[in-house]
N, C-alpha and C positions, 0 to 999 in steps of 0.2 A: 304470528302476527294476527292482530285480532281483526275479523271482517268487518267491512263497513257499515252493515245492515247491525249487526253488533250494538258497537260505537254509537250509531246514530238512535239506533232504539235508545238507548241509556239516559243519551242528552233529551232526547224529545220527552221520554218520562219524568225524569228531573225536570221537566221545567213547567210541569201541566198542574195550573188549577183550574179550579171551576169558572169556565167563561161567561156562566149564566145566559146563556141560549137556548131556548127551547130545544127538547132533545127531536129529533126529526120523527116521523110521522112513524109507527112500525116499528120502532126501536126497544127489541127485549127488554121483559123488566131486570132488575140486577141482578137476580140470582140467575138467570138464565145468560144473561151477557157475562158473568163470571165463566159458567161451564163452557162457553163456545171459546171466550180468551183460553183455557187452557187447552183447550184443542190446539188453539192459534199457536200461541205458545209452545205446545208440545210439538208441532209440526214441524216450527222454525229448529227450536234445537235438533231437533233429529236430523234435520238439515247442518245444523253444524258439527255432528258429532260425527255423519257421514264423511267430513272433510278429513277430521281429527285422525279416523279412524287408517283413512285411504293415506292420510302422512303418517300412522306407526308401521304402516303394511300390514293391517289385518283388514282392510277393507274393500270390495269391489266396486262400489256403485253411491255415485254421488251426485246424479240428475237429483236434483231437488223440487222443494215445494213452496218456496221463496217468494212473496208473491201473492200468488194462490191461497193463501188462507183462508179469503173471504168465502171459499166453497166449505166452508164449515155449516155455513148459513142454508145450505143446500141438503144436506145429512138432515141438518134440524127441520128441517119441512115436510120428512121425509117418514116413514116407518122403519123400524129398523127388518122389517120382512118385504119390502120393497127391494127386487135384485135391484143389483148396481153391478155396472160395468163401468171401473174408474179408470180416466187416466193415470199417468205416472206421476202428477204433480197434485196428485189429491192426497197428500198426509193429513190433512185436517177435516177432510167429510171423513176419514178412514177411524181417527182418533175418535171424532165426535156419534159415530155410526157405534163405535165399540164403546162409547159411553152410556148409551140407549142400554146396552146389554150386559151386564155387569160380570163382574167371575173373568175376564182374562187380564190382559199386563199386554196391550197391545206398543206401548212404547219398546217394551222387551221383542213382542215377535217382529216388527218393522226391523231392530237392530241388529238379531237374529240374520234377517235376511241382507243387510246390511255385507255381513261378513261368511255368508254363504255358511251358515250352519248348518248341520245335516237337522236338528231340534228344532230348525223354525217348523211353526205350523204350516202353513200352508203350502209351500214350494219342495221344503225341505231340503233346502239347498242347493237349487237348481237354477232359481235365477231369483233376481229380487222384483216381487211383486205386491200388489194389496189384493189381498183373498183371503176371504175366511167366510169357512163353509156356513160356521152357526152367525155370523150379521152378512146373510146373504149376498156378498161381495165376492163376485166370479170372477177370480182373478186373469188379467190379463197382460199384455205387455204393451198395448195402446199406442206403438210409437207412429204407425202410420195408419191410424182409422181401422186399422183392420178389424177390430170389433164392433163398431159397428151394423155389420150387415148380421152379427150372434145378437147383438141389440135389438133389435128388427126383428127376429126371430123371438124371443125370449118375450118380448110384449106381443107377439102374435101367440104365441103359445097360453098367455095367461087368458086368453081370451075363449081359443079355440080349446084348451082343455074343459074351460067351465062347459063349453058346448057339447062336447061328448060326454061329459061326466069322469072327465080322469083327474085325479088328486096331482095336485104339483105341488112342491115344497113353498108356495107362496098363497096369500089368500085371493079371494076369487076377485079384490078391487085392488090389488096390487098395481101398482106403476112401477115400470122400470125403466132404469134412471142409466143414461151413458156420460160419461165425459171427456171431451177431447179436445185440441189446442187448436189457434186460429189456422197456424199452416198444414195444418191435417185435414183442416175444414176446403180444401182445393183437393186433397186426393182421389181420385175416382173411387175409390173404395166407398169414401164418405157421402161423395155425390149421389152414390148408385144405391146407398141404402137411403141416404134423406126424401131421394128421389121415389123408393119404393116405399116407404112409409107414409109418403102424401099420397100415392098411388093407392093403397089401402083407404086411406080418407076417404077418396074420390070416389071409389067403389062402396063408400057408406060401413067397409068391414071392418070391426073396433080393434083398436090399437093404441094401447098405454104406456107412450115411449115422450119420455121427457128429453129431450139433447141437450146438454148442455156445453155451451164453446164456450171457452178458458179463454180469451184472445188476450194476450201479453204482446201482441203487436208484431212478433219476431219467431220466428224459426231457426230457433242455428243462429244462423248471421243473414239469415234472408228478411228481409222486413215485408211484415202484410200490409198493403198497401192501407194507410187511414178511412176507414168508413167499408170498407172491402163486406167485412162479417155482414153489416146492417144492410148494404147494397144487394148482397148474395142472398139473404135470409129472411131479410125484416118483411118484404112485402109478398112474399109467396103463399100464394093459395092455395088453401088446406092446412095450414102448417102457422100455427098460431106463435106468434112471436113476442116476444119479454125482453126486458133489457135490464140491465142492474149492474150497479157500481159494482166488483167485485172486492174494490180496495175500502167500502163502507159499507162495514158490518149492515146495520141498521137500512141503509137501502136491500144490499143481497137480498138478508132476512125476509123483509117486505115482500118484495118480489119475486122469490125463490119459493115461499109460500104460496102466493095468485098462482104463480105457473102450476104448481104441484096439484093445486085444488082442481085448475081447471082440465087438468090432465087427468085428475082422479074421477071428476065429474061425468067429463064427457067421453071417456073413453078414445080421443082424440091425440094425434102426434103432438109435443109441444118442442119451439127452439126457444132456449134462455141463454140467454145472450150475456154471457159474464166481463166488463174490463176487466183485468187485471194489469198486475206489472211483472215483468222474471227478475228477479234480484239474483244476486251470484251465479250471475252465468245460466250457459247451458247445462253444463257441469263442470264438475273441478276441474279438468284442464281445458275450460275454454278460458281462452285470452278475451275480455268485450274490450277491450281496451284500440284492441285491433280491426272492430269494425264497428264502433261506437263512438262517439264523442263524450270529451267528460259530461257536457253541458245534459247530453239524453240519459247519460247513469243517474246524474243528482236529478234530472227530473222525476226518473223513478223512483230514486231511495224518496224523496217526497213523498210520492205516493203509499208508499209502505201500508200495508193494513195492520200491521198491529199500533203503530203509536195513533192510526185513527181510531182503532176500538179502547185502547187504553184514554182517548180522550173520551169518547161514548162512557164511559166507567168513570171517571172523574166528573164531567156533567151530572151523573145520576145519581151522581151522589154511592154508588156502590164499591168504590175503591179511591184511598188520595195518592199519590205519586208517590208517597214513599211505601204505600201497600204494593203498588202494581209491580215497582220496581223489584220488593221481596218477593213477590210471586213469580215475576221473569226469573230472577236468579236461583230461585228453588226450583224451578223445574228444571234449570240449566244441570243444577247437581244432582238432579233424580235422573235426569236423560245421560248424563257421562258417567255417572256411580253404575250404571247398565250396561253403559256402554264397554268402560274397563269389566265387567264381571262378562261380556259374550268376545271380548276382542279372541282370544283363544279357545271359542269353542270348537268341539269336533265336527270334519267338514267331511264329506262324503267319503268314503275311504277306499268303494273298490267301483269296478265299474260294474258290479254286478247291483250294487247298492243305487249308484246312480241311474242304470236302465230298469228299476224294480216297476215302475209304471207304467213301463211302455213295452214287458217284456214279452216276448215271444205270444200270439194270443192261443195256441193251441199246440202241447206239446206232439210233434210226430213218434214220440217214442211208445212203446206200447202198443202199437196197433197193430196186428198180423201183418205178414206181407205182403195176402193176398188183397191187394188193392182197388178194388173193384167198385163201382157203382151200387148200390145196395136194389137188387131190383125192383123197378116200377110193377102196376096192375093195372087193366084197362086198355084204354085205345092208346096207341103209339100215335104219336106228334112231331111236330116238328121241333125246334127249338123255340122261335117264335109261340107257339103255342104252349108249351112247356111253360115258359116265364110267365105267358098270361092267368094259366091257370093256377100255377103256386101262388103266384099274386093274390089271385081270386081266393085262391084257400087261405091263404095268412090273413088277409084284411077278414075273412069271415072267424078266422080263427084268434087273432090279436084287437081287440079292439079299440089298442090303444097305434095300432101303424094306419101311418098316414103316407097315401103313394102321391106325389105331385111333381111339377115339371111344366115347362113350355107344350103344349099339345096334348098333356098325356090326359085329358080329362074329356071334351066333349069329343075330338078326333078320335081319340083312343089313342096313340102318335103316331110319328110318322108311319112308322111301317105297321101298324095294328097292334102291337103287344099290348096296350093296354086299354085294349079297345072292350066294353061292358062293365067295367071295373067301375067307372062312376055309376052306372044304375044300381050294381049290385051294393057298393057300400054307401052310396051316398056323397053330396056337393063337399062336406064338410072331413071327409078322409080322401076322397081325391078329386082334386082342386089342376084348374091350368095357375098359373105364375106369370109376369112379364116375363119378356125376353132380357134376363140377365141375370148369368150365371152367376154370381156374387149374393145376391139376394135371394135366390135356392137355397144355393148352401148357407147361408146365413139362416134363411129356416130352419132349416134341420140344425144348426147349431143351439138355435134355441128352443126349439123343441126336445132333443134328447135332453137336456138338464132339465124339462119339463117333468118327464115324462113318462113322454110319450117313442116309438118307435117310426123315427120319419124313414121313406126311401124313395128321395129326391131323382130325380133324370137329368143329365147332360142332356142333351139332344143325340149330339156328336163329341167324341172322343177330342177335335180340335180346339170344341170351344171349353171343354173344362181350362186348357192354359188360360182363358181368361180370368178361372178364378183358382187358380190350384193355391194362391195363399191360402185362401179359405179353407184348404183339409188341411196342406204345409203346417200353416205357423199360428193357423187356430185350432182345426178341430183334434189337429194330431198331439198337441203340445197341450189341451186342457190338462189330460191325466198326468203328463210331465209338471206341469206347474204346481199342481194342487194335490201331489202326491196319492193321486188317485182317487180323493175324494170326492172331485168333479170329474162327471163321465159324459160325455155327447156321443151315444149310439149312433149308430147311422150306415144307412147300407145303400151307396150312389153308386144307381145304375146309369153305366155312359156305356152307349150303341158305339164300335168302334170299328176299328180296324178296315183293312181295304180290301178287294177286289167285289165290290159295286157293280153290278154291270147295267148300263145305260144312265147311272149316276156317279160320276166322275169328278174330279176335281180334289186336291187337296184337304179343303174344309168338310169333307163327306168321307173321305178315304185315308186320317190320318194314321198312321203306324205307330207313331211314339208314343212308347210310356216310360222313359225314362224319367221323365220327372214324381212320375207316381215311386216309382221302383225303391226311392233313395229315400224314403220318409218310412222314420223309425214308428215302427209300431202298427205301418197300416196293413190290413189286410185286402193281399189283390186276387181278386177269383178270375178264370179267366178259361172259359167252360165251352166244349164246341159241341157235344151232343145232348140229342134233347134230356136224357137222362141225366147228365152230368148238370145240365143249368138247373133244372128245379132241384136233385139235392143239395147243390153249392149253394144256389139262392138261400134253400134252406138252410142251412148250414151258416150262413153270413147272417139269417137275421136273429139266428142261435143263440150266433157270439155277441152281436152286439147287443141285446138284452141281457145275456146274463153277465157278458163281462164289461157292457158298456163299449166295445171294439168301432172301430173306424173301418171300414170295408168298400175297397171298390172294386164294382161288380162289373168285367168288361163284356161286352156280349159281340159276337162276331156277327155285325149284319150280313154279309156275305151269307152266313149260314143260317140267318133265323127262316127263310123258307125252303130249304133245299129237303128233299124229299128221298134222293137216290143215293149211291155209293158209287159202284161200277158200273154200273149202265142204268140206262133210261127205264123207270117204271121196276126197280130193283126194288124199289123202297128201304134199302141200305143203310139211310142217312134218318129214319122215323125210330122211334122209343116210347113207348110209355115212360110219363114222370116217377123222377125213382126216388130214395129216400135222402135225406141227409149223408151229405160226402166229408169223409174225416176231414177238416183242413191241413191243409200243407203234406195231402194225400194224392199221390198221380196213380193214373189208372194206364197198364198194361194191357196190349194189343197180340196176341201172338205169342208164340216161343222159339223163334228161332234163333239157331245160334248162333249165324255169320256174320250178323248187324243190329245193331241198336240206331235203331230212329229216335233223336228226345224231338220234340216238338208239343208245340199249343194251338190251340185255336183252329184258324184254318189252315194251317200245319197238318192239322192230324189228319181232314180230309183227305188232302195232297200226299202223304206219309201215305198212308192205310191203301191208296190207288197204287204209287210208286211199289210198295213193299209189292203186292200182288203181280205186279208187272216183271220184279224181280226172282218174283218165288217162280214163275215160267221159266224161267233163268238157272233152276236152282240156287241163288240165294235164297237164304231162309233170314228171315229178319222178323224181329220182335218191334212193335213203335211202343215210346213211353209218352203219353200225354201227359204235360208237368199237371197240369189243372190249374197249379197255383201259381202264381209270381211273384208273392209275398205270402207267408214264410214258403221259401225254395223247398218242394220235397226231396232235399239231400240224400235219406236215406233209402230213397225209392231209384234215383239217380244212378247212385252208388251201384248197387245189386244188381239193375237191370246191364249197367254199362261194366259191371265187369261178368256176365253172365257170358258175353258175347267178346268183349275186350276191343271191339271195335264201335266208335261212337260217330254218326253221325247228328249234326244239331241240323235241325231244320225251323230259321228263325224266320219270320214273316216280317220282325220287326229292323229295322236300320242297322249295320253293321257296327256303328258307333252308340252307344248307349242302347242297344238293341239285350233281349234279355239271352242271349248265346253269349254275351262278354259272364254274366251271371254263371250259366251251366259250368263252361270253361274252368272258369276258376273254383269254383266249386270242386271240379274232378281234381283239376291241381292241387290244391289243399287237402283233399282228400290220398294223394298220393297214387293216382289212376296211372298204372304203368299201360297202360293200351294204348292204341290211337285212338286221338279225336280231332275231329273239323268239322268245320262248321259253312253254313251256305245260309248268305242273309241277303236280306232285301238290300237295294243299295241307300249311302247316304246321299240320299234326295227329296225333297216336297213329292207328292202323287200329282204328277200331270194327269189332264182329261183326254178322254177317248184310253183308242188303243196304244197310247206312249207310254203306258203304265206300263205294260208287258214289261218294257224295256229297265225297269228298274227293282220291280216287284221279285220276291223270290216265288218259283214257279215250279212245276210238275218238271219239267226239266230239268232244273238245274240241280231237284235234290237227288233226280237219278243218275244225272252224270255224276256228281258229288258223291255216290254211295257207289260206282262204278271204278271213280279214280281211288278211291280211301280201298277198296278190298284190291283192287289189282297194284294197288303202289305208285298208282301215276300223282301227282302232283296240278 
């Protein structure tokens, strides 16, 4: 059954002559209002052939661009070396962007990704997006603002690379251009980068970010409430505001232009404020019927942008109705003649083909056994000190890493690690940030596609939850969408973990990193002696320049000043900085052969006292410190735990998503005939004061735990 947007184009074309009205103010000459129609054109069919496709069964994805055309007029204002971060309803800046740059078949790669071909360019068949490396379109999947805060990033970057003198893939007046829909315009995500980008203003530090809101009125089936966008947007200082008919050509144009200039000019945030209207739905199986009246569909097929540019074209004398109408139906046969030639192309075929961009970042095989810290020279440190000074040597060594964070600039942070680091490199490599974790890492998203090498700071390990989208379902998924062509390096350092003494509480002491754990392709360091954190640091910011890697760096405050081991004034727990640590490399404590301790962090402190207390005992026990918790040293696991055949886990982290469910299964899988148990902190938030005790895993428990596992008690 043929769609209504269809049908009604047809009739509106058939019936347009010249009404002799001045053409409006800004309105392309012909040739030019031709090329943006077939944009127009080209978007809508690919919109219909996504339908066509998803009714033979060869097609996945049919959120469309219906509608939205008039963001054609947005591309054309634009450079084609201007990033863009589009939404999902930009087929027509995407078409029009790849018309700038001649040499591909972008109706073919959109179709491509249509039916999840392993051949499309950009995703490669991983998810349908608009990305393409060479017309500077970072592809992403825009459903809920989440790019944004990489938006914010990416126009901070074009600014602050010219300032250091580092080359980026863009020129030094570049503006970058985001797009996103009115109900995404309420999500925090959007709020907290709009928010940080007039926060930039404000502080006079230049930033060449265009925003652009789609507002079609409706989300889903949620309506945005009439004037919302202009209310929220229009009059907010710093943040220069635009408004343009999205559904007339010749207005957008107009005004898509002013914003662009004046964004280009001044170096200044801008919001352009698009109407549009959504035609066919959310997607193909949305029912409007169900939460729409017929009266509000025909008010929007009304509105339709293409039969308003096909009149634009008939006024100007550059096309008559029966031309426009052969050009709508010639691209309908150029977009489905495509479409039948991708409906059975080849689609990813193994799972090794689909994880190829996100695969393992360093392989553990190959490395001797001996697992060792590569040793430091000089004075021994603490850990805290350790991180400052690798810090101090990379920034003096890379002078494209930039360290920044809440505190970490004139304070040094909270507990000093990066205390001198601004005098030694300077305001413009390490920077304090607001308070808000979303627009951190939203930096460092757009600076690694810069770049340059950011290494942002949490504060606290609790407050990353506020933005774990930000590595989740952007930083970690760049190189998944764009089959590797786009890379965001990035090495975030979050202070974590618990036993705090005299600072207590939950938000200061959290345990979880389950949510880190379960994200393909990140790498998690997670380093307790001072030797071990400057070569991991090293080692993390290795990978992510050469391979462009996603790394995060846990640091055990608990341990960044401890000094001793076994007793007072031991100085036990001091190292000189040592070299580059293999990743997904654990370091061995010991050789005995009655027990295996696996543990991390302050694990190992606890471990290394316990094991000593039991070698009194005659237990002889080896500890293994994982180092890593992404990628798991399996093969370091393996060896150690069947060296001894008795395993105990000593997990700091939560019993439930705690990373001892990890080791566990790991030895399972591996077929570890020995024993193993395990002794974890409990499932609980960290209460304040001494209640902690009560829940924390502790010196205690991992001796009773390594007393019941060797004598057989239970």
């Amino acid at each position: 059954m043929a769609e209504p947007v269809d049908v009604h184009f047809l009739e509106k074309a058939a019936s347009l002559t010249p009404s002799g009205a001045p053409l409006p103010p800004g309105t392309p000459g012909g040739e030019r209002l031709l090329e943006l129609f077939d944009a127009q054109l080209g978007s809508r069919h690919l919109d219909l052939a996504a339908r066509w496709l998803r009714s033979e069964g060869h097609g996945f994805y049919t959120i469309g661009s219906a509608g939205h055309e008039g963001n054609a007029a947005v591309a054309a204002a634009l450079r084609p070396d201007d990033p863009a971060l589009l939404h999902y309803r930009s087929g027509a800046f995407f078409l029009e962007r790849a018309r700038q740059v001649p040499g591909g078949n972008p109706l073919r790669d959109v179709l491509l990704g249509l039916v999840a071909a392993a051949e499309e360019p950009i995703a490669g068949g991983r998810h349908k997006v608009f990305g393409s490396h060479r017309l500077h379109v970072i592809p992403q999947t825009s459903t809920i603002a989440s790019h944004l805060p990489r938006a914010l990033g990416v126009a901070f970057a074009i600014e602050r690379a010219a300032r250091l003198g580092v080359d980026t893939p863009w020129p030094r007046d570049a503006v970058a251009v985001c797009g996103f829909g009115d109900a995404s315009a309420n999500h925090s995500t959007a709020t907290g980068a709009i928010n940080a980008a007039v926060n930039c203003g404000f502080q006079g530090l230049p930033l060449p970010l265009l925003l652009v809101c789609e507002d079609n009125g409706i989300g889903i089936s949620v309506r945005t409430p009439p004037g919302w966008i202009h209310a929220a947007y229009g009059s907010r200082p710093g943040l220069a505001y635009f408004h343009a008919d999205g559904c007339d050509l010749a207005d957008a144009h107009a005004v898509a232009d002013q914003a662009v200039r004046w964004v280009r000019e001044r170096r200044r945030p801008a919001f352009l404020h698009l109407r549009t209207v959504r035609l066919m739905g959310h997607a193909g199986s949305d029912v409007e019927s169900a939460y729409r009246t017929p009266a509000e569909l025909a008010a929007d097929l009304d509105r339709d942008p293409l039969p308003r540019t096909a009149r634009l074209l008939v006024d100007h004398g550059a096309a008559t109705a029966d031309e426009i109408i052969d050009l709508y139906e010639a691209k309908r046969d150029e977009v489905m003649s495509l479409a039948a030639e991708v409906a059975d192309a080849p689609r990813l075929a193994s799972a090794a083909a689909v994880m190829a961009p996100i695969r393992t970042a360093t392989s553990t095989k190959d490395v001797t056994p001996e697992s060792t810290t590569p040793p430091g020279t000089g004075e021994r440190v603490t850990v805290a000190q350790a991180i400052n000074r690798t810090l101090g040597d990379l920034l003096d060594e890379r002078p494209d890493l930039l360290v920044f964070g809440e505190d970490v600039a004139r304070k040094g942070g909270v507990y000093g690690v990066t205390r001198g680091l601004l005098k030694r490199a300077g305001a413009a490599r390490v920077f304090d940030t607001i308070l808000d974790e979303q627009s951190i890492l939203g930096l460092a998203l757009g600076l690694g596609p810069a770049g340059m090498l950011p290494v942002p700071e949490i504060q606290y390990l609790a407050y990353l939850h506020n933005a774990a989208d930000q590595i989740r379902g952007e930083a970690a998924t760049l190189p998944f969408f764009s089959s590797g062509r786009y890379r965001n390096p990035m090495v975030v350092r979050v202070p974590g973990y618990a036993y705090q003494k005299g600072f207590g509480g939950h938000f200061h002491n959290d345990n979880a990193v389950a949510a880190l754990r379960d994200i393909p392709g990140l790498v998690i360091a997670s380093p307790a002696r001072p030797d071990d954190a400057a070569g991991m640091l090293r080692a993390c910011v290795d990978v992510a320049a050469s391979d462009g890697r996603v790394c995060a760096f846990l640091e055990p405050i608990a341990l960044y000043h401890v000094r001793d081991l076994h007793e007072d004034d031991d100085g036990g727990w001091l190292a000189p900085p040592g070299g580059p640590v293999p990743i997904g490399r654990a370091r061995t404590y010991g050789d005995g052969g009655d027990l295996t301790i696996v543990t991390f962090a302050n694990g190992v402190r606890m471990s290394l006292r316990v094991a000593r207390r039991l070698e009194a005992r005659g237990v002889r026990c080896r500890v293994l410190d994982l180092r890593w918790l992404a990628p798991l040293p399996v093969d370091d696991l393996l060896r150690e735990a069947r060296a001894t055949g008795a395993v105990l886990i000593a997990d700091e982290t939560r019993r439930t998503g705690g990373v001892s469910e990890a080791v566990l299964t790991a030895l399972a899988d591996a077929g570890f005939q020995g024993r193993a148990v395990r002794v974890a902190s409990e499932d609980s938030f960290i209460p304040l004061g001494d209640a902690a005790r009560h829940v924390l895993l502790s010196e205690d428990a991992v001796e009773d735990a390594a007393e019941a596992l060797l004598t057989g008690r239970r």
